[in-house]
VOMAR-262493 format. One line per 10 residues: number of its first residue (from 1); their letters; for each residue x, y, z of N, C-alpha, C, O. Coordinates in Angstrom, 3 decimals, always signed. Example, Ala and Ser with C-alpha at 12.3 -4.5 7.8 and 13.67 -1.06 7.14 Angstrom:
1) AS) +13.190 -5.690 +7.800 +12.300 -4.500 +7.800 +13.200 -3.300 +7.800 +14.236 -3.319 +8.465  +12.850 -2.250 +7.080 +13.670 -1.060 +7.140 +12.900 +0.030 +7.870 +13.409 +1.138 +8.039
END
This chain:
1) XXXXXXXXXX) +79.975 -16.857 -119.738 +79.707 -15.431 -119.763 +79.863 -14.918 -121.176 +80.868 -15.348 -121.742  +78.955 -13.944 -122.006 +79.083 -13.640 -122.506 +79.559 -12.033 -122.706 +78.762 -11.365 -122.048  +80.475 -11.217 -123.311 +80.426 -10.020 -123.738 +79.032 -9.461 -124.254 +78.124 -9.948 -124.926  +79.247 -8.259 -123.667 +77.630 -7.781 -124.156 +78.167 -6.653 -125.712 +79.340 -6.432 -126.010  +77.157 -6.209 -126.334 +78.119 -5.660 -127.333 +76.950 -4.332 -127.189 +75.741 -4.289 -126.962  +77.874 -3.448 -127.415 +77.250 -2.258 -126.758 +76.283 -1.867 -128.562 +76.685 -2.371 -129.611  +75.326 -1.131 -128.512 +74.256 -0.633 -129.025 +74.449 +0.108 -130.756 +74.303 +1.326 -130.849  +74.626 -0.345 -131.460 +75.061 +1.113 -132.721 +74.057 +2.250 -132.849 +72.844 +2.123 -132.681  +74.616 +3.239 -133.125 +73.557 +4.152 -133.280 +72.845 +4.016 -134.626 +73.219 +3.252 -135.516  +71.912 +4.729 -134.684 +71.287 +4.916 -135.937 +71.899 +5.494 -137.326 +72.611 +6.495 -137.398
11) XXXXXXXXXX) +71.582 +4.859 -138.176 +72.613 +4.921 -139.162 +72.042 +6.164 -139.872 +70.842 +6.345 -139.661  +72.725 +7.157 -140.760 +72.147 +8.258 -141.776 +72.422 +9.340 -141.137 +72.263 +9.375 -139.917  +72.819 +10.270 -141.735 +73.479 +11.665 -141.058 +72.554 +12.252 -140.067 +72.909 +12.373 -138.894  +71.171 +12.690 -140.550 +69.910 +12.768 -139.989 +70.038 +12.289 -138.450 +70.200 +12.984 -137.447  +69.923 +10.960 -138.566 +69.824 +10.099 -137.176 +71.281 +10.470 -136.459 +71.168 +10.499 -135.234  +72.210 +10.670 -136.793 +73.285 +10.467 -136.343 +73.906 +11.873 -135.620 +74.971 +11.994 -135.014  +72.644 +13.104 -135.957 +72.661 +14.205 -135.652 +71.640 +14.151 -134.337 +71.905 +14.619 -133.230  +70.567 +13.556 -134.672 +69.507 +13.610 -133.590 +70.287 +12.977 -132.342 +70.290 +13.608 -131.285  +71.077 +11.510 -132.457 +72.023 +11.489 -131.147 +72.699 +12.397 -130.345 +73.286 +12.144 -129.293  +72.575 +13.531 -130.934 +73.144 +14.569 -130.123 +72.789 +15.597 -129.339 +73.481 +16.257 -128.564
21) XXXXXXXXXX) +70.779 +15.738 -129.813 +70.314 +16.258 -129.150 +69.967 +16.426 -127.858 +69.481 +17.494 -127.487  +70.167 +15.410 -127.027 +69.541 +14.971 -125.700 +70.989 +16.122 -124.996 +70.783 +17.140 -124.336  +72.186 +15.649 -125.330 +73.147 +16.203 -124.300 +73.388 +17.922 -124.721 +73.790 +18.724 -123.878  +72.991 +18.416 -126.511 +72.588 +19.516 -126.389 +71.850 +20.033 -125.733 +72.282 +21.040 -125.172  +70.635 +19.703 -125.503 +70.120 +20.669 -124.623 +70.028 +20.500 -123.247 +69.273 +21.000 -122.414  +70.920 +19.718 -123.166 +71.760 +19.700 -121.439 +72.695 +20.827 -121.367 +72.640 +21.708 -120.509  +73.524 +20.757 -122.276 +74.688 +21.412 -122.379 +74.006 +22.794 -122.589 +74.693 +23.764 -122.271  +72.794 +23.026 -123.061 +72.364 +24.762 -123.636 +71.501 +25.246 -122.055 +71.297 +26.447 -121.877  +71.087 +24.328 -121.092 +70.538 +24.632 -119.774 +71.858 +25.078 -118.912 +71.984 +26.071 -118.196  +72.696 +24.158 -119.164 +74.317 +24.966 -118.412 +74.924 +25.783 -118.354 +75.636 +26.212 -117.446
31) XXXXXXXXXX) +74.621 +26.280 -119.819 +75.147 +27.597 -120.338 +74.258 +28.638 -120.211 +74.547 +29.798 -119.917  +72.969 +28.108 -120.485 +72.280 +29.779 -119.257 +72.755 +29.578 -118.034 +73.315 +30.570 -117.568  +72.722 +28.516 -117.262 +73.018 +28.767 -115.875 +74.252 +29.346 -115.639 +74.467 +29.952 -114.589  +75.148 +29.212 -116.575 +77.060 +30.072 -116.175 +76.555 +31.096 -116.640 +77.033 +31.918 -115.859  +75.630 +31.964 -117.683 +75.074 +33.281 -118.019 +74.778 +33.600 -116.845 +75.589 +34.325 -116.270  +73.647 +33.214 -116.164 +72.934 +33.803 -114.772 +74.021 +33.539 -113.797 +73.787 +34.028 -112.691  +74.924 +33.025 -113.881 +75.613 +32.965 -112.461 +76.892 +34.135 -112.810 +77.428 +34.749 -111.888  +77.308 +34.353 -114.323 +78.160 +35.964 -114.406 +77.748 +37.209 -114.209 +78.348 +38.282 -114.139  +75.941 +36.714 -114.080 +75.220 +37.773 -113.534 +74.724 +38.369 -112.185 +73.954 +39.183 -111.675  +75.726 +37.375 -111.932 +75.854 +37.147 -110.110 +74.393 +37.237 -109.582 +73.887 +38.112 -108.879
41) XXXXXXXXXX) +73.826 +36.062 -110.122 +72.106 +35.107 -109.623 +73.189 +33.724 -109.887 +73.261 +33.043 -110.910  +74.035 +33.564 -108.526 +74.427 +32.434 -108.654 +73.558 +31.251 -108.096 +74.064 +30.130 -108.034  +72.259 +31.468 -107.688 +71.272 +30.917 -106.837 +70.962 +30.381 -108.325 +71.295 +29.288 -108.783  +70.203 +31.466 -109.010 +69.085 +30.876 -110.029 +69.917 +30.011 -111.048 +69.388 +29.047 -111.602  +71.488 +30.437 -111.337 +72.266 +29.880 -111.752 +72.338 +28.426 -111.713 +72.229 +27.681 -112.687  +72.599 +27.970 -110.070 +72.703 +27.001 -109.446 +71.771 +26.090 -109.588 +72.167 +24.938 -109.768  +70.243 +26.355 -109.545 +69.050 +26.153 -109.641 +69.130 +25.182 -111.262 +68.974 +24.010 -111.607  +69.447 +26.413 -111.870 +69.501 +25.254 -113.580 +70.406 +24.236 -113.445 +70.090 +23.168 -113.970  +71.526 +24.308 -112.830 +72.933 +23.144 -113.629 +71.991 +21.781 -112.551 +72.065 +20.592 -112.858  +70.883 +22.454 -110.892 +70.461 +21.269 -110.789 +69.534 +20.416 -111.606 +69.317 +19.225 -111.827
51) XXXXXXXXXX) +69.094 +21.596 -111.946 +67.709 +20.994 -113.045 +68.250 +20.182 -114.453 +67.720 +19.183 -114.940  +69.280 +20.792 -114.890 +69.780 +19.874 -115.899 +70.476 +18.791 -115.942 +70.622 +18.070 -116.930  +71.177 +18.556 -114.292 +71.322 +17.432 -114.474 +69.916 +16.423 -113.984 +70.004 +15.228 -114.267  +69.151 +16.714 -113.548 +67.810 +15.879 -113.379 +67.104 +16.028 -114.728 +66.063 +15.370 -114.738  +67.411 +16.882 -116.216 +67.144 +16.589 -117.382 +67.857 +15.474 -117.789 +67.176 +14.674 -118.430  +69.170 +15.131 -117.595 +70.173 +14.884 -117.700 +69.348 +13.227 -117.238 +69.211 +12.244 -117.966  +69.032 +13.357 -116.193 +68.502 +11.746 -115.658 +67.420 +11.511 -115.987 +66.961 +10.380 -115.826  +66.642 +12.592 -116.590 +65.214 +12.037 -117.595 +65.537 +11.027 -119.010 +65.136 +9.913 -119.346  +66.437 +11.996 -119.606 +66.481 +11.261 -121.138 +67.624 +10.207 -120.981 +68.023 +9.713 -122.036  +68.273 +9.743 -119.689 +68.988 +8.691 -120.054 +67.807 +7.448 -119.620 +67.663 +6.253 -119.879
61) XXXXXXXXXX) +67.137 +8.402 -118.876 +66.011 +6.439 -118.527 +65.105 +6.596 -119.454 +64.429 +5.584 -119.641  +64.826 +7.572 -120.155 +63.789 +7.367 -121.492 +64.223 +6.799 -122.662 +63.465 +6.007 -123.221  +65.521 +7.101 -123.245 +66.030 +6.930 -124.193 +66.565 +5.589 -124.225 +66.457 +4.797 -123.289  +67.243 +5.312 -125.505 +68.071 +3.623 -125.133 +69.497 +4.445 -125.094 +69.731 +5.654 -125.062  +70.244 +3.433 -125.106 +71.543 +3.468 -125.022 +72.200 +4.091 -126.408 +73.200 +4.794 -126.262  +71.644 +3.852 -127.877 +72.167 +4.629 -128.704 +71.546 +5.719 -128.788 +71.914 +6.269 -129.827  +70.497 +6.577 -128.035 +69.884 +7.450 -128.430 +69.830 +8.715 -127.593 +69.345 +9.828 -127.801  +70.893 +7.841 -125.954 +71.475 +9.020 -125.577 +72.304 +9.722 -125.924 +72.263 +10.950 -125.849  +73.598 +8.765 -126.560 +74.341 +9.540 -127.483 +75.794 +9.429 -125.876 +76.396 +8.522 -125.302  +75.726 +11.073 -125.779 +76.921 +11.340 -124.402 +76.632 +11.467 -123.633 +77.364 +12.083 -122.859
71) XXXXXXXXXX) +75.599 +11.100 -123.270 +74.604 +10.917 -122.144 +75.378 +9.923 -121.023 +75.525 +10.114 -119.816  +75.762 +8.945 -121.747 +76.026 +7.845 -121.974 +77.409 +7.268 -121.236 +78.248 +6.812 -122.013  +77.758 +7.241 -119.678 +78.784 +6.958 -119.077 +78.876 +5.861 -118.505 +79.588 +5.225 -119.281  +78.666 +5.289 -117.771 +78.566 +4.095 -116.818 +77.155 +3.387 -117.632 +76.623 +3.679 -118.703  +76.819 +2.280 -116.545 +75.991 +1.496 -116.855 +74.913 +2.634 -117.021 +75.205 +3.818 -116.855  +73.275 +2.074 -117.460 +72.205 +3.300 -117.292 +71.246 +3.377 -115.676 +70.257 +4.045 -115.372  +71.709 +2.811 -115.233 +71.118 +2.349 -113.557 +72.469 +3.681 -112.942 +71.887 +4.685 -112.532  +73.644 +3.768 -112.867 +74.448 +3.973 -112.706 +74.162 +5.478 -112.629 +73.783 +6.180 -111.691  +74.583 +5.868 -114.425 +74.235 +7.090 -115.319 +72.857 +7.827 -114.106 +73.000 +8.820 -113.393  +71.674 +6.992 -114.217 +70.156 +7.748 -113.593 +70.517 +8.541 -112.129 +70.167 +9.655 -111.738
81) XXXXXXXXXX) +71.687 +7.104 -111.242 +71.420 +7.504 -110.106 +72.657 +9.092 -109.850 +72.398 +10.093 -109.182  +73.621 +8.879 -110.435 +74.641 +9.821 -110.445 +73.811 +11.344 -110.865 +73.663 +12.370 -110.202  +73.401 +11.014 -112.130 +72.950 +12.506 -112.589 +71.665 +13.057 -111.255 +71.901 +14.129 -110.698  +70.642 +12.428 -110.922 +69.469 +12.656 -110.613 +70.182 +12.992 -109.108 +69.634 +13.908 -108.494  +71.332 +12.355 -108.458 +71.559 +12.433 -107.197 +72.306 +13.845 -106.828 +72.258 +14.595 -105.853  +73.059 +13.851 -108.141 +73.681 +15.200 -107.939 +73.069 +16.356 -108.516 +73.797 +17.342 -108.633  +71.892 +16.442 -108.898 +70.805 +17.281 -109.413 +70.238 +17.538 -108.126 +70.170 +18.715 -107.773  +69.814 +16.632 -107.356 +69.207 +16.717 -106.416 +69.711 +17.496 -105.083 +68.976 +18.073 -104.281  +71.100 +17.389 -105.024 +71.949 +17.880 -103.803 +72.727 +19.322 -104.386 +72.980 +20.177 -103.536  +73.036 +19.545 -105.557 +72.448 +21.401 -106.181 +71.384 +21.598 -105.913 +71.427 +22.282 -104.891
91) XXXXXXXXXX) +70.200 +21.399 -106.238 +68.905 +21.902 -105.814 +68.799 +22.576 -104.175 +68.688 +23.672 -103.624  +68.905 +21.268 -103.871 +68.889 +21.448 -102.344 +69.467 +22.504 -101.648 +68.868 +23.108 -100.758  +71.266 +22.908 -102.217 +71.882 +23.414 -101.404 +71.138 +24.848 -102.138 +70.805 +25.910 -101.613  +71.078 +24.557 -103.018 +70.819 +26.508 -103.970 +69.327 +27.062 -103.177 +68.910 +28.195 -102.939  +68.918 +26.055 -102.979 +67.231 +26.368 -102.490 +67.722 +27.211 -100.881 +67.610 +28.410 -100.626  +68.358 +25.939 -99.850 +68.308 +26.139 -98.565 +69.516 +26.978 -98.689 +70.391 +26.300 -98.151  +69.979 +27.937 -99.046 +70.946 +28.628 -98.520 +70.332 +29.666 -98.578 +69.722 +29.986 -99.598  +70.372 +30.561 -97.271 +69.630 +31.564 -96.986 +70.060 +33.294 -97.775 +71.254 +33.577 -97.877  +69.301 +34.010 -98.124 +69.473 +35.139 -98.584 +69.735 +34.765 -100.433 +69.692 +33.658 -100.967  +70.070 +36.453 -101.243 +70.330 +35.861 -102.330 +68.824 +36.298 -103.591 +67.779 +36.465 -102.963
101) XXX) +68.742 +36.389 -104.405 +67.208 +36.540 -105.152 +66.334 +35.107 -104.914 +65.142 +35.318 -104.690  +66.628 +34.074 -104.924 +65.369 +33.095 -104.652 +64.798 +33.284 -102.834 +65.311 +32.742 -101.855  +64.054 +33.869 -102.851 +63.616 +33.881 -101.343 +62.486 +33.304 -100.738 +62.309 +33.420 -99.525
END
């Protein structure tokens, strides 16, 4: 068996900034959604943190492993199914719960 040796990122400040973009603008979809949900649209609120984490499960299966950056938790099989599953079951509940502005 061998150790696997995990990925370096890209070297140069530049590159080493762009690693960070993927979970920024995860992290900037969350933060409208806690905006809209102090605005008590905890629906539409709800609606984003699902959608971002199903952003969240786009750029970890697009990206490699250094280019998610903090994307980056478990294996990436792992990472896809966690984010996309629990994206999926916010969606769901924010959609089917009756009353509320999404109608």
């Amino acid at each position: 068996m061998s150790a696997s040796v995990p990925a370096r990122p890209p070297s140069g400040t530049g590159a080493r900034l762009l690693v960070h973009l993927p979970f920024a603008a995860v992290l900037l979809l969350v933060a409208l959604a806690g905006l809209r949900i102090a605005m008590y649209h905890w629906r539409e609120g709800a609606v984003l943190i699902g959608g971002a984490l199903l952003v969240a499960a786009v750029f970890r299966a697009a990206l490699t492993t250094a280019q998610a950056g903090m994307l980056v938790i478990r294996g990436r099989v792992v990472d896809i199914a966690s984010y996309a599953g629990l994206g999926l079951v916010i969606l769901f509940l924010a959609l089917t719960i009756t009353g509320g502005p999404l109608r």
